[in-house]
C-alpha positions in Angstrom: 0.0 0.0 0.0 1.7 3.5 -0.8 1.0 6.6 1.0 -1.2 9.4 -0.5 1.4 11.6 -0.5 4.1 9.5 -2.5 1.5 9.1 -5.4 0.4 5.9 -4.0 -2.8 4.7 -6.1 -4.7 2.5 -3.6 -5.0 3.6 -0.1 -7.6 1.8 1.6 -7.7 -2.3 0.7 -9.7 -2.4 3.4 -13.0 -0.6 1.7 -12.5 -3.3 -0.7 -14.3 -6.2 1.5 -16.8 -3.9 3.4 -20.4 -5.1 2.3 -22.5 -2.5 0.7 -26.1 -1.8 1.3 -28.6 -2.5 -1.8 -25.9 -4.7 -4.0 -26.7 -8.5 -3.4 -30.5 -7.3 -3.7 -30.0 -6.0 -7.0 -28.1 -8.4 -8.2 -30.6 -11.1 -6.9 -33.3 -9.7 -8.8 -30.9 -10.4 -12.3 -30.1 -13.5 -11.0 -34.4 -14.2 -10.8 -34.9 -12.7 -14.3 -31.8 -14.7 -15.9 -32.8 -18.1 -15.2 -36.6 -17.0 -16.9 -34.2 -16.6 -19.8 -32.9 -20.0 -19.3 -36.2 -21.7 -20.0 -37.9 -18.7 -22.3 -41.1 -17.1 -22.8 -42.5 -18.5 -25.7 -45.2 -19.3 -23.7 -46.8 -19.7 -20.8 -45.5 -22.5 -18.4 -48.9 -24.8 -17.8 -50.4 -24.8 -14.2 -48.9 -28.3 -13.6 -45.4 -27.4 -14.6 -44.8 -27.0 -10.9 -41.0 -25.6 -9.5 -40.4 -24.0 -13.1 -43.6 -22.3 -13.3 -43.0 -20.8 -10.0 -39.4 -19.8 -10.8 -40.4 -17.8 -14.0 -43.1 -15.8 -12.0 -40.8 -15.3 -9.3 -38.1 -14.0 -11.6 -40.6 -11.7 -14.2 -42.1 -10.4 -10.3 -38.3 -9.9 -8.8 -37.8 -7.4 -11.7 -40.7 -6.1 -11.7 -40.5 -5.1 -7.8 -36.5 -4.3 -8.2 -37.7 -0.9 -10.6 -41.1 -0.4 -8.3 -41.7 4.0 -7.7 -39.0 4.5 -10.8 -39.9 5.6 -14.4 -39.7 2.3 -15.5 -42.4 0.7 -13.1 -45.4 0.7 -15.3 -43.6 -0.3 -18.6 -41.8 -3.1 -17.1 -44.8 -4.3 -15.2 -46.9 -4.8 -18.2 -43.8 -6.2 -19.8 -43.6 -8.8 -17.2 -47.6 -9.6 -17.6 -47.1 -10.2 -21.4 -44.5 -12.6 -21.0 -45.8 -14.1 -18.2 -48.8 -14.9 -20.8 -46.4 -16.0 -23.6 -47.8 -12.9 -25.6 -44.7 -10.2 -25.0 -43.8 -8.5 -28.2 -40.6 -6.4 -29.1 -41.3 -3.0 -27.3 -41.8 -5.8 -23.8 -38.6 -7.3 -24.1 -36.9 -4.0 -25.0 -38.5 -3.0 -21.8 -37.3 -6.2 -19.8 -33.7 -5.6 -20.8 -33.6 -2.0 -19.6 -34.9 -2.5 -16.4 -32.4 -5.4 -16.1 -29.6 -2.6 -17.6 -30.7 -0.1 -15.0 -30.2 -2.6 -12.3 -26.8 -3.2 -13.3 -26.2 -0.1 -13.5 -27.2 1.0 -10.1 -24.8 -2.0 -8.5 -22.0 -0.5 -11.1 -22.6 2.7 -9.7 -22.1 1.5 -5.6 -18.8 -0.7 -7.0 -17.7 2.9 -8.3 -18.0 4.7 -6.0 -16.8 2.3 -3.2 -13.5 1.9 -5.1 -13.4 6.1 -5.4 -13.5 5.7 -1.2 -10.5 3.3 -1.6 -8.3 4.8 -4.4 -8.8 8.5 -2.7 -8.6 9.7 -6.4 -10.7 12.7 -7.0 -14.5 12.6 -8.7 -14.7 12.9 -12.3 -16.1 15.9 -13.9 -18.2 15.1 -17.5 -16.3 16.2 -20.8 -17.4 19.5 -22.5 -19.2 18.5 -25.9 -17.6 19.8 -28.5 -19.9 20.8 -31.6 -22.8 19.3 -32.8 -23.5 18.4 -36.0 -26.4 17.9 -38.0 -28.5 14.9 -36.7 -27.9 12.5 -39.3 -30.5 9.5 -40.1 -30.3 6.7 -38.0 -28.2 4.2 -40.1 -29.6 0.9 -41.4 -32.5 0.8 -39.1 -33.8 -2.2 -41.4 -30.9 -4.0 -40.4 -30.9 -3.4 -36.2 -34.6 -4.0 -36.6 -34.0 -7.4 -38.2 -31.4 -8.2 -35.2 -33.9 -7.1 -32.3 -36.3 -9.5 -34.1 -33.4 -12.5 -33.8 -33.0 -11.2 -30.2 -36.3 -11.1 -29.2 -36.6 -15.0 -30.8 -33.8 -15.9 -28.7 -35.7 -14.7 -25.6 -38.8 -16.4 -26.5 -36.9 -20.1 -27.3 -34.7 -19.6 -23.7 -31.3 -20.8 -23.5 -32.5 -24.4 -23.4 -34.6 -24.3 -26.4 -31.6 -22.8 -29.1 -31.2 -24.6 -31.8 -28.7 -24.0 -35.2 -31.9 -22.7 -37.6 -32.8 -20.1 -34.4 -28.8 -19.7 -33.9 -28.2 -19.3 -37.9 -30.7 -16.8 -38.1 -28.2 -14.4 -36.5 -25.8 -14.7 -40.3 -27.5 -12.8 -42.3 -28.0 -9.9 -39.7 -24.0 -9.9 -39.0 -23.3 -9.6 -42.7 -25.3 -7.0 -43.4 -24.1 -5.0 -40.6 -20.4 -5.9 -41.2 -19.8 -3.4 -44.0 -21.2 -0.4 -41.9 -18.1 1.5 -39.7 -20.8 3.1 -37.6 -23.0 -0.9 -37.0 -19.3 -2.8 -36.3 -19.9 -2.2 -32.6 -23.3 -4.4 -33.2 -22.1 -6.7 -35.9 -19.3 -8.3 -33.7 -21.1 -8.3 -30.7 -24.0 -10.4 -32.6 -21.2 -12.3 -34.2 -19.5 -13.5 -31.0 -23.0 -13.8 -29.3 -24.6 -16.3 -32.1 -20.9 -18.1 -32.4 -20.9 -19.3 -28.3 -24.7 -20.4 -29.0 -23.8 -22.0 -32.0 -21.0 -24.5 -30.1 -23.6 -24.7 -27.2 -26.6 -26.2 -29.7 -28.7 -27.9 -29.2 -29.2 -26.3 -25.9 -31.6 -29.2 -24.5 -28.2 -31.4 -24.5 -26.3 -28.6 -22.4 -25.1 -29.6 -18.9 -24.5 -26.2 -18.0 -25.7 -23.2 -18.8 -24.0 -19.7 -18.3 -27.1 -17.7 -17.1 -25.7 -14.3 -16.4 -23.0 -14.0 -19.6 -25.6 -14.8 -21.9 -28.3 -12.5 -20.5 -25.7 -9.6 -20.3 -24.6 -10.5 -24.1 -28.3 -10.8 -25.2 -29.2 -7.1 -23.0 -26.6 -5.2 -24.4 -27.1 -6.2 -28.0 -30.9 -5.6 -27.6 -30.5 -2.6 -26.1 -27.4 -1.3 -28.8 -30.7 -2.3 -31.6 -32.4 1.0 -30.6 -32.4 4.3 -32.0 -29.8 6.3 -31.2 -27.8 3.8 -29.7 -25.1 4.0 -32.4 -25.0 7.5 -33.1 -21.4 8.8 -31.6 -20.2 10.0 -28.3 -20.1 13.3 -27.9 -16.4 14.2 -27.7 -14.0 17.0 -27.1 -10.4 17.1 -28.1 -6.8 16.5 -26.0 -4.0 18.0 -26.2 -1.0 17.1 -24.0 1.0 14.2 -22.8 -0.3 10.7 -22.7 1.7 8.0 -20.6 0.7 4.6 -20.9 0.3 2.5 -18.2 -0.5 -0.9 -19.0 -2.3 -2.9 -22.3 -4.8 -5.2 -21.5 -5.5 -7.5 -24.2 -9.3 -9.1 -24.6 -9.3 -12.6 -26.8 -12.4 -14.2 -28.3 -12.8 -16.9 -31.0 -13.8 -14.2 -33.3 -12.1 -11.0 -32.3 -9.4 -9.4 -30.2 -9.1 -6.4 -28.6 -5.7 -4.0 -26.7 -7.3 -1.5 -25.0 -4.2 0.8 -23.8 -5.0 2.5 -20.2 -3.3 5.6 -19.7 -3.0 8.9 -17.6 -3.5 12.3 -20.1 -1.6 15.4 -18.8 -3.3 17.8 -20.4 -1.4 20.6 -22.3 -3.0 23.5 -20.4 -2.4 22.5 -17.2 -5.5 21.0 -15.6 -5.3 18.0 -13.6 -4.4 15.1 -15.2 -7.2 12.1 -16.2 -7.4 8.5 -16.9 -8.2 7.4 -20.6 -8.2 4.5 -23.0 -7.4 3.7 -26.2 -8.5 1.0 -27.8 -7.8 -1.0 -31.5 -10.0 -4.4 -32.2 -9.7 -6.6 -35.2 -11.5 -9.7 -36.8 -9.8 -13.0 -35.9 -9.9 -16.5 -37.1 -10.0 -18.5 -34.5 -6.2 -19.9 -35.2 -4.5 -17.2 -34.4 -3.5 -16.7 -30.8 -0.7 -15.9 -28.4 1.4 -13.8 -30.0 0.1 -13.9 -33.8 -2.8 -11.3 -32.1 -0.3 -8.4 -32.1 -0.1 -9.2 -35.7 -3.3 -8.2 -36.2 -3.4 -5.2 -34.4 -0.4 -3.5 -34.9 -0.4 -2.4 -38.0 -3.6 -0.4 -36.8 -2.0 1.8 -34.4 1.4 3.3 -33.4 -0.1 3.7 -29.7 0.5 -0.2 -29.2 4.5 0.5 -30.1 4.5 3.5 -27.9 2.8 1.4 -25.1 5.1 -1.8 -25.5 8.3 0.3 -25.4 7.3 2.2 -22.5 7.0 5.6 -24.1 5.1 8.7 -23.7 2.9 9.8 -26.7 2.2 13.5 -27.5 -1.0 14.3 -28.4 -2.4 17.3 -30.5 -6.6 17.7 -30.6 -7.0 13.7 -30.5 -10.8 13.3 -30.2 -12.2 12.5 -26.4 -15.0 11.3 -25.2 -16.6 12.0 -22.0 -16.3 8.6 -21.2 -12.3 9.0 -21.2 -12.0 7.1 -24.5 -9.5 8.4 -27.0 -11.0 8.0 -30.6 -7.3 7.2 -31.9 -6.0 9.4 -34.9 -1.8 8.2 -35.8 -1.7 11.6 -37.3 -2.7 13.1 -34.4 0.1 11.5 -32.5 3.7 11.7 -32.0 5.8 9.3 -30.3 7.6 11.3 -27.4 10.2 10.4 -25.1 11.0 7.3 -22.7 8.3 7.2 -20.1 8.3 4.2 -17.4 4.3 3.0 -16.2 5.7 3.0 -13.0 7.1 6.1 -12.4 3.7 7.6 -14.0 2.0 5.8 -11.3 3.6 6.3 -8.2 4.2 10.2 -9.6 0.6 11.0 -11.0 -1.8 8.2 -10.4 -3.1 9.1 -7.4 -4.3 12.7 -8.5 -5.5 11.5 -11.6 -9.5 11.9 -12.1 -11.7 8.8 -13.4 -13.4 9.1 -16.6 -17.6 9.1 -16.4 -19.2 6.1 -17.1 -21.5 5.9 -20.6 -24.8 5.0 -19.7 -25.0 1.8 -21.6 -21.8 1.2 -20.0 -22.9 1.1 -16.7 -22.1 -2.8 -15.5 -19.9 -4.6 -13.3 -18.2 -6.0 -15.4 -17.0 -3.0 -17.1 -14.9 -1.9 -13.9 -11.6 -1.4 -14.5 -9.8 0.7 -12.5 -5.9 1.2 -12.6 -4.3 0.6 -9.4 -0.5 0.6 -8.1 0.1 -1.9 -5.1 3.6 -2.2 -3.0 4.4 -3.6 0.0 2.2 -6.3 -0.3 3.0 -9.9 0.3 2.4 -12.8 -2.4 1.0 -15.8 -2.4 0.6 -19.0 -4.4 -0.6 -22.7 -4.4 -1.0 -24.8 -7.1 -4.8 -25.7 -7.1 -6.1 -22.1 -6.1 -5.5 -18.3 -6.4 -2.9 -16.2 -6.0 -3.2 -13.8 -3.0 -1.5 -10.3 -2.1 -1.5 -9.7 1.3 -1.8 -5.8 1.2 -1.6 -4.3 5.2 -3.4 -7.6 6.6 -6.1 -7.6 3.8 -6.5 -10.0 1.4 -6.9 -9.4 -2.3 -6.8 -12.1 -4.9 -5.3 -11.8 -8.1 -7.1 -13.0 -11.9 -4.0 -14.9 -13.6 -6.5 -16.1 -15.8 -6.2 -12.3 -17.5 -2.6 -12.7 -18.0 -2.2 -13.0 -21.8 -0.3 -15.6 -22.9 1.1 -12.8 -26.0 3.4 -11.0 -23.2 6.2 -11.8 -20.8 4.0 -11.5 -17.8 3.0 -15.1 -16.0 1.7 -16.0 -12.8 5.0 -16.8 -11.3 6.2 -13.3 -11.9 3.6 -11.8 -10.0 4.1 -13.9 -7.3 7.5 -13.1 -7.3 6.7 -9.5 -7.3 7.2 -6.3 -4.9 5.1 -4.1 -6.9 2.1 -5.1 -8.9 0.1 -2.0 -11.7 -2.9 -3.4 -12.5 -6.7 -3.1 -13.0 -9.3 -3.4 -10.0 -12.1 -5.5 -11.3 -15.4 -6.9 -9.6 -15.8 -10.6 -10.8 -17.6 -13.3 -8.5 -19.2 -11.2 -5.8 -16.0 -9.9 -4.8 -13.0 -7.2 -5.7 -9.6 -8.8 -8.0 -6.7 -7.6 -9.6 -5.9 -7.9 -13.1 -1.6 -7.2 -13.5 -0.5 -5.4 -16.3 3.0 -4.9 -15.0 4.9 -6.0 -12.1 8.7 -5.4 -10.9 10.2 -8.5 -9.5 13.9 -8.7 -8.3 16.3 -10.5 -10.8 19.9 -10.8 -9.9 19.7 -8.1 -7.1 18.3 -6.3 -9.9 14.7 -4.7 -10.3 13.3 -5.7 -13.4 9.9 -4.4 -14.5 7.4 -7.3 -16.6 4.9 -6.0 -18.6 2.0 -8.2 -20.1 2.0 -5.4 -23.1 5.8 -5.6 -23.6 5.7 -7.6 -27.2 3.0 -5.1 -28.6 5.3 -3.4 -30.6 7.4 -6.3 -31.2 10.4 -7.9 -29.2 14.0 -8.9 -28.7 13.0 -11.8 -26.2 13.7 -15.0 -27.1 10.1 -16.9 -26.4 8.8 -13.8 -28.0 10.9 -14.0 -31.1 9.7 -17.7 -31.1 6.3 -17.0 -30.9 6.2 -14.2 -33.1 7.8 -16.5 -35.9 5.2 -19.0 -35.1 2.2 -17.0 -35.1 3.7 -15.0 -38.6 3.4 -18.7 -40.6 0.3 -19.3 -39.7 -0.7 -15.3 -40.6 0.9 -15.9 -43.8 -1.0 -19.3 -44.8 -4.3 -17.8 -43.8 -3.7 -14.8 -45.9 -2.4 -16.9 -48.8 -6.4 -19.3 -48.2 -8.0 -16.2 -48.3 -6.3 -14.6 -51.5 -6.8 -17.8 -53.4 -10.7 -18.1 -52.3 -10.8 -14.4 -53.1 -9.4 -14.7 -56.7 -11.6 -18.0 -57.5 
């Protein structure tokens, strides 16, 4: 734990294991509503269905009474009625989803502001709107309304009644809102979604089910179907110093993701803030390790900057009010050696949180950039590794360790200092690593799970990059050949 006054970025572990009033009722009332999702509402559960009928009133009626004296009461209550009758129609599920978002929302909010208390950081202030434009039309509404429909099918069948005709349904919709920039958001979500039902069907044969990812995959995309859910943030511009402090890379079957966490100093002199910047790509499903910064990197220079531990200077790069830098290379200009570190024992701790997007109001969403020291580290083989941080315990998620990057479990718990990202998985708080510094040969050597980004010297990294660059190179050579035929 570092002090406040030596830049420290988490001051109070404690806060981190206090209860907080409201949160397991709220997320008991999701809990009731996702397994009504499990079976579906296609149509009413007979009288004699017994235990099941009971559960799917119980779970429509825990929603309904979560939202009860909010604006949302009397939509979501007659939502509720009409699937309880098997009769619900698009505008009830639409209405079902958002009280199920708002509820989310509300136990993001508490996790927020808990980890505010422990951090010490100080409150964010909301992002100046730059100017608007002319409201433009609402792009490919045919399209989102053809992937609400699919949604709303999804909800009727339940998780158990998925099939590959109901799952395939999802192909066309994807493709059509592939070639779109502004429907990519929604294409891979859908894409990713309809590809983890697809190797689940049929879902009558599944021996487990996972209830709450595929309710908060099958909420978001609904909701992201709407109007005016994919017209753009509103954004202002930055000028100034970025310094990155860690990459954290997100792998699916179908995609990947480096989303770069950094600290912006702005050029004017106001306090600094935390932002991200993120590049995605497409992915066949070969390509992993580190054949993913293969992908990315030819996309953006802030994944170089980031791997060699550099500072990048900014000039107007567009911002958005939820702290997300909307990345421009010529906007950018690689600046001079800057250690993660040093940023965060320096700067961290005055650095202000960005504000959360609406839609991205969830716990799962929480990532908060932390600097721990002092701590002590522990390891078995068949459970978790803890840090010990002034007599409270905090576990640490290996499983977010990339396997593209240096950075392993051993190294962590081998550690004396730890940057990483406070997440809420599992009813409790966790730390993500991005970096650690770990003693070699009386020697402090910093490890960073970003460090082969922008390519590497390292000898497993050399190895793997050789690897992964074959199997780039056949795929490419498939698809030119399929392309030309």
């Amino acid at each position: 734990m570092v002090p406040a006054d030596e830049g420290g970025g988490l001051m109070r572990v404690d806060l981190l294991t206090d209860p907080l009033d409201g949160l397991d009722e709220a997320l008991d009332a999701v809990d009731a509503f996702d397994r009504v999702l499990v079976a579906g509402l296609l149509r009413p559960l007979p009288a004699g269905a017994g235990p099941a009928r009971l559960e799917q009133a119980d779970g429509l009626a825990a929603l309904v009474d979560a939202v009860a004296g909010t604006p949302l009461a009397t939509r979501v209550a007659e939502a509720a009625d009409k699937a309880a009758a098997g009769a619900a129609g698009e505008d009830h599920f639409v209405a079902l989803a958002a009280a199920r978002t708002a509820l989310m929302g509300s136990a993001h909010d508490a996790l927020t502001a808990r980890l505010a208390d422990a951090t010490g950081r100080p409150p964010a202030e909301p992002t100046p709107p730059g100017p608007v434009g002319a409201v433009e039309e609402e792009p490919a509404a045919h399209v989102l309304a053809a992937a609400r429909a699919w949604l709303c099918d999804l909800a009727r069948a339940g998780w158990r009644g998925i099939d590959h005709d109901l799952v395939g349904g999802a192909a066309p919709v994807v493709s059509a809102l592939l070639p779109d920039p502004a429907l990519r958001r929604q294409a891979t979500l859908l894409d990713g979604f309809a590809a983890e039902l697809a190797a689940s069907c049929p879902g009558t044969a599944l021996e487990r089910v996972p209830v709450r990812r595929w309710a908060d995959l099958w909420t978001r995309a609904l909701l992201l179907t709407l109007p005016g859910a994919t017209r753009p943030a509103a954004v202002s511009t930055a000028t100034g110093r970025l310094l990155p402090l860690g990459i954290d890379l997100q792998e699916h079957a179908t995609a990947v993701q480096a989303q770069v966490h950094a600290v912006f100093e702005p050029a004017d002199g106001t306090a600094p803030r935390l932002v991200r910047a993120a590049v995605s790509a497409p992915k066949p499903d070969t390509v992993v390790g580190a054949g993913l910064w293969q992908l990315l990197r030819p996309r953006v220079s802030l994944l170089a900057a980031a791997g060699e531990g550099r500072s990048v200077e900014l000039d107007a790069m567009p911002l958005t009010a939820g702290g997300d830098l909307l990345w421009d290379d010529g906007r950018a200009r690689t600046g001079e050696p800057a250690d993660p570190f040093a940023t965060a024992r320096v700067i961290l701790s005055t650095a202000t949180d960005p504000v959360t997007a609406p839609l991205d109001r969830h716990p799962s969403r929480i990532a908060v950039p932390v600097l721990l020291e002092g701590y002590a580290a522990e390891r078995t083989d068949d459970g978790p590794t803890v840090l010990t941080v002034a007599g409270h315990r905090l576990a640490v998620d290996t499983d977010r360790i990339p396997d593209a990057g240096p950075l392993t479990p051993e190294a962590v718990a081998a550690s004396g200092a730890c940057l990483g990202l406070l997440r809420w998985d599992a009813g409790e708080f966790v730390l993500q690593p991005l970096a650690v510094e770990t003693t070699v040969r009386k020697k402090t050597t910093a490890v960073h799970a970003g460090a082969w980004a922008g390519g590497t010297t390292d000898k497993a990294g050399v190895r793997a990059e050789k690897a992964a660059t074959d199997a780039v190179a056949v795929l490419r050579e498939r698809a030119g050949k399929l392309l030309r035929t």
